[in-house]
C-alpha positions in Angstrom: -4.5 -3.8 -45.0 -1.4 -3.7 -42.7 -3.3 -6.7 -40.5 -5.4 -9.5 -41.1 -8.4 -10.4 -39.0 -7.0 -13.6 -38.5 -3.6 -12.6 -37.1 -5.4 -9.7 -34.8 -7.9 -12.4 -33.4 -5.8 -14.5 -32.3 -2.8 -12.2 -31.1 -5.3 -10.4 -28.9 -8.1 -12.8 -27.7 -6.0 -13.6 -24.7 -8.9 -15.5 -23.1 -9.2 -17.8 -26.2 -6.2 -18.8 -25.6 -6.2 -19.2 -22.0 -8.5 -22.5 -21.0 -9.0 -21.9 -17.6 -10.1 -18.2 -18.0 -13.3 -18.2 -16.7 -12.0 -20.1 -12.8 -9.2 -17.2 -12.8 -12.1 -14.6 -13.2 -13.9 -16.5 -10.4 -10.8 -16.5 -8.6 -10.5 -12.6 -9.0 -13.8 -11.9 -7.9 -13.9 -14.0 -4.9 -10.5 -12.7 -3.6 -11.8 -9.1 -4.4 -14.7 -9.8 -2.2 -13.4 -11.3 0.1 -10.4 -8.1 0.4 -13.4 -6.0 0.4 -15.0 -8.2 3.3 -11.8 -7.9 5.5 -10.5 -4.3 5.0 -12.2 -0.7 5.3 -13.0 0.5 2.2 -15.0 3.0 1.2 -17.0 1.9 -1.9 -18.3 3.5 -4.8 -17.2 6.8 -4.1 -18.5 9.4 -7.1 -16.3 11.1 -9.2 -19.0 11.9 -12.1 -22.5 11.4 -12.8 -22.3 8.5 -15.3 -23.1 5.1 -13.7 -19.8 3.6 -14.6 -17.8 6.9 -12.8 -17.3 4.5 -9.4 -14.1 4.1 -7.3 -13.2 2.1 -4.4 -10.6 3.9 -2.2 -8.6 1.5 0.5 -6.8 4.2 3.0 -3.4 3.3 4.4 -3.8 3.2 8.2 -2.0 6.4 8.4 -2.6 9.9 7.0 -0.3 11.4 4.1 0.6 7.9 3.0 1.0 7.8 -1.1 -2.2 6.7 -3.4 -1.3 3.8 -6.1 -5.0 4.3 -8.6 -5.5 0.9 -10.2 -7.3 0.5 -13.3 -9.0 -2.4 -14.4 -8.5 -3.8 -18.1 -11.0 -6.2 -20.0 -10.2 -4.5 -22.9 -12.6 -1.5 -22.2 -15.8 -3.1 -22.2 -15.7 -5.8 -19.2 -14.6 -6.4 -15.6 -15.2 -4.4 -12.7 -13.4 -2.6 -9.6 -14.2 -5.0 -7.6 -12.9 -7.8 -9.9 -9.2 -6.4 -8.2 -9.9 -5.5 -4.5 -7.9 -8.2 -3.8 -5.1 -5.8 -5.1 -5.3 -3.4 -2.1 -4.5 -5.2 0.8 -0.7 -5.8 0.3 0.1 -2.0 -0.5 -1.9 -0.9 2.1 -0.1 -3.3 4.5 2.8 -1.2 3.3 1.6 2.4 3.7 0.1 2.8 1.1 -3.7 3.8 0.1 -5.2 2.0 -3.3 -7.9 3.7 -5.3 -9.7 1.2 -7.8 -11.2 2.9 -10.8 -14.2 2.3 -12.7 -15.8 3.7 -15.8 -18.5 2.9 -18.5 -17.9 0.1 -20.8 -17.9 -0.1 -24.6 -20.0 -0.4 -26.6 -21.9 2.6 -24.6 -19.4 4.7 -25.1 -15.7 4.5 -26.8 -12.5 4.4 -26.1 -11.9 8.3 -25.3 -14.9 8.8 -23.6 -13.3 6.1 -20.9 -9.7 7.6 -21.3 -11.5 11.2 -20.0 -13.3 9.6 -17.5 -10.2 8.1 -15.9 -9.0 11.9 -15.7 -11.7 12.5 -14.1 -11.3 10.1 -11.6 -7.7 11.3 -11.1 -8.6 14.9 -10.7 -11.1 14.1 -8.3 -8.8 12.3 -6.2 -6.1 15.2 -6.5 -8.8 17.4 -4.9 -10.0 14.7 -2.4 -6.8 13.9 -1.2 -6.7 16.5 2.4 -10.5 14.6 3.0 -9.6 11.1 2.7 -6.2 11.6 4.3 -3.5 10.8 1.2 -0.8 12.7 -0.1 -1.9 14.6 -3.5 1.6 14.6 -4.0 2.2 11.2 -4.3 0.5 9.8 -6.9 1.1 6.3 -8.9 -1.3 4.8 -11.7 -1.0 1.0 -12.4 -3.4 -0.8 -15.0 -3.6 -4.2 -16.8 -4.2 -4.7 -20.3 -6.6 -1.9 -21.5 -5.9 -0.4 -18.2 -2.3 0.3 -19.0 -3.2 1.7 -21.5 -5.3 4.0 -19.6 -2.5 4.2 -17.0 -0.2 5.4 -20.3 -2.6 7.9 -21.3 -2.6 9.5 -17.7 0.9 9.7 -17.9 0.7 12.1 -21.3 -2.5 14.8 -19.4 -1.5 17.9 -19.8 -3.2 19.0 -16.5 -3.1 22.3 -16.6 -4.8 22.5 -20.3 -7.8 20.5 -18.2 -7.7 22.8 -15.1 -5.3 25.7 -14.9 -4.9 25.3 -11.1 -3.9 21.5 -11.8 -0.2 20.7 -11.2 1.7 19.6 -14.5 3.1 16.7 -12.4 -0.1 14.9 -10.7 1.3 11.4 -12.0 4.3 10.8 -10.2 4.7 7.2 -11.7 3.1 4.3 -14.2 2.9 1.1 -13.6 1.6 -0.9 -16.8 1.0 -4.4 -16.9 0.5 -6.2 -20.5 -0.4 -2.8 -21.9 -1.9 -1.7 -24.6 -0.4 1.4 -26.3 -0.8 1.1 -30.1 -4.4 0.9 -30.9 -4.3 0.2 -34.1 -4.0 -3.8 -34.4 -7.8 -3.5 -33.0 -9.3 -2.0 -35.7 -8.7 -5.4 -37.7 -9.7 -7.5 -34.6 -13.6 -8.3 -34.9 -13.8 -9.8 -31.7 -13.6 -6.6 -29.5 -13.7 -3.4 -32.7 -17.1 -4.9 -32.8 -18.2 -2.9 -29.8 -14.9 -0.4 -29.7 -16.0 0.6 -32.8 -12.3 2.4 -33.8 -10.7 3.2 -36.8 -7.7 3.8 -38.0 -7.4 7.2 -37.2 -8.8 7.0 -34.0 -6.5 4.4 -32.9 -4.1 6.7 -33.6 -4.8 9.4 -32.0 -5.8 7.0 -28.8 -2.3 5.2 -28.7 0.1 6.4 -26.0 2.9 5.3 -28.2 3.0 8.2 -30.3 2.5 10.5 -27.9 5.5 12.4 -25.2 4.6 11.5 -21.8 3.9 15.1 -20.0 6.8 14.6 -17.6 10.0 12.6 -16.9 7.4 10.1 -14.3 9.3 6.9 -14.0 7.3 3.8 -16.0 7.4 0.2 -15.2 6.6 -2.2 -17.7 6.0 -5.9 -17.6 4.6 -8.8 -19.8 3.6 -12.3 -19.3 6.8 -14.7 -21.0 3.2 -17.3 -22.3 1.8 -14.3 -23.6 1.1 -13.4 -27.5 4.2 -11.7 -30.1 1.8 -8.8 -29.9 1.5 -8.1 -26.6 5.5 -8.6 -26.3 5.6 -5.9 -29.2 3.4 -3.8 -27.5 5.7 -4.2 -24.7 8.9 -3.1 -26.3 7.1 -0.1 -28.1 6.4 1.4 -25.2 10.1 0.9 -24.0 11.4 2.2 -26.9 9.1 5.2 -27.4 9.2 6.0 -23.8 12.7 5.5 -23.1 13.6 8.5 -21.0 10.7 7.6 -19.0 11.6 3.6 -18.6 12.5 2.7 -15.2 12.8 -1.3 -15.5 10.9 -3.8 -17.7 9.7 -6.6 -15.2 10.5 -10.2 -16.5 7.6 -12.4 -15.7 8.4 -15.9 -16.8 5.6 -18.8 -16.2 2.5 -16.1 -16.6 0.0 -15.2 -19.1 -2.1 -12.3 -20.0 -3.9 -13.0 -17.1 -1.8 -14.8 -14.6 0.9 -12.0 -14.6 -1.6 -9.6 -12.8 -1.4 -11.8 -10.1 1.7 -10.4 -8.9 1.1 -7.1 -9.0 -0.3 -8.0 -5.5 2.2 -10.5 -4.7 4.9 -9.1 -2.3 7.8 -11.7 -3.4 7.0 -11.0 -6.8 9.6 -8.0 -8.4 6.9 -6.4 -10.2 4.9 -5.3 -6.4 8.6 -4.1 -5.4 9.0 -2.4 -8.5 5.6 -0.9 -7.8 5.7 -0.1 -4.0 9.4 1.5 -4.9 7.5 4.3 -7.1 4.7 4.8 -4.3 7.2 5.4 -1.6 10.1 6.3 -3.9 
């Protein structure tokens, strides 16, 4: 065994080892409501049939603005949309619409099953985009934790092997916070593979590391300085796997795994210029 249980549990049970997880959850969800409360947004839009196939779509005050699609993590089996409204408002402020993904959680279905259902979300926003008055063109995917991971695996679709009338370049940039991009560390970690259910060749084969990103789309990386060796290893992985595609790893000193998605929404912070530089870039 490459791993031992031990070493995987506690590299990658980031809220064990953050004491005041549960008030920053609260935190989340009573800024997301409160960003819902105090913008327009047109909630829980359909983009499939499955109950978890929900997005949240914050338009920029202006038609043809760009689309950032934020994807929620919680390593694929918790959190909610809603949990990250409060991620909107700023970009919007800016020009720039916000779609918030959702999808079904593990254990009801795995890890690809979620990874096609954020395609689907993307693709339905591609063809949505002359309706709800955003450029198709213009496309950015951010995500935290499991959601960069899911923002990674966007970036390697091969769109027009999933619809031939699909453009090859519908991602026009990544933004991947604390990411997750080689799977394979999980299959020894009984906290979460208990209801992920993967192994080892199916971490493979679901870890954007070892794949070629479909395009040259810029990428943005960033991980908390308090956070675990494995999530800074994840970190460089993708860095050095993806180099062609690395546009800046974003230093956040003083954060956690948690904490450092803060400032995704914070406009002094680097990593929401580094952001709002791909949507209008």
């Amino acid at each position: 065994m490459k791993y031992s249980t031990e070493f995987c549990d506690r590299e990658y049970n980031a809220r064990a080892g953050i004491p005041d997880h549960a008030a920053i959850f609260a935190r989340w969800s009573a800024s997301g409501a409160r960003a819902r409360r105090d913008g327009r947004p047109l909630l829980d839009l359909r983009y499939g049939s499955s109950p978890g196939e929900r997005l949240d779509l914050f338009p920029a005050s202006h038609g043809g603005s760009p689309l950032l699609v934020f994807i929620h993590g919680g390593f694929w089996r918790s959190l909610d949309k809603g949990d990250f409204s409060w991620v909107a408002p700023p970009f919007v402020d800016r020009g720039v619409g916000v779609a918030l993904i959702n999808y079904d959680l593990a254990p009801s279905v795995g890890v690809e099953t979620i990874v096609l259902q954020v395609l689907r979300a993307l693709e339905w926003l591609w063809r949505g985009a002359e309706r709800y008055r955003y450029d198709a063109s213009r496309v950015v995917v951010a995500g935290h934790s499991a959601g960069g991971h899911l923002a990674a695996m966007a970036m390697c679709a091969r769109w027009p092997l999933w619809d031939p009338d699909m453009p090859a370049d519908l991602v026009k940039g990544g933004v991947s916070v604390s990411g997750l991009y080689d799977l394979e560390p999980l299959v020894y970690a009984p906290f979460v593979n208990r209801d992920l259910k993967l192994d080892e060749r199916s971490a493979f084969r679901l870890s954007p590391a070892w794949m070629t990103p479909a395009t040259g789309a810029p990428l943005v990386t960033a991980v908390g300085a308090l956070e675990s060796s494995e999530f800074h290893r994840q970190n460089e992985l993708i860095g050095r796997q993806w180099s062609r595609n690395l546009r800046a790893d974003v230093p956040m000193p003083g954060t956690n795994h948690l904490t450092v998605v803060d400032q995704l929404a914070n406009p002094a912070s680097p990593l929401f210029q580094a952001a709002l530089d791909l949507c209008l870039g």
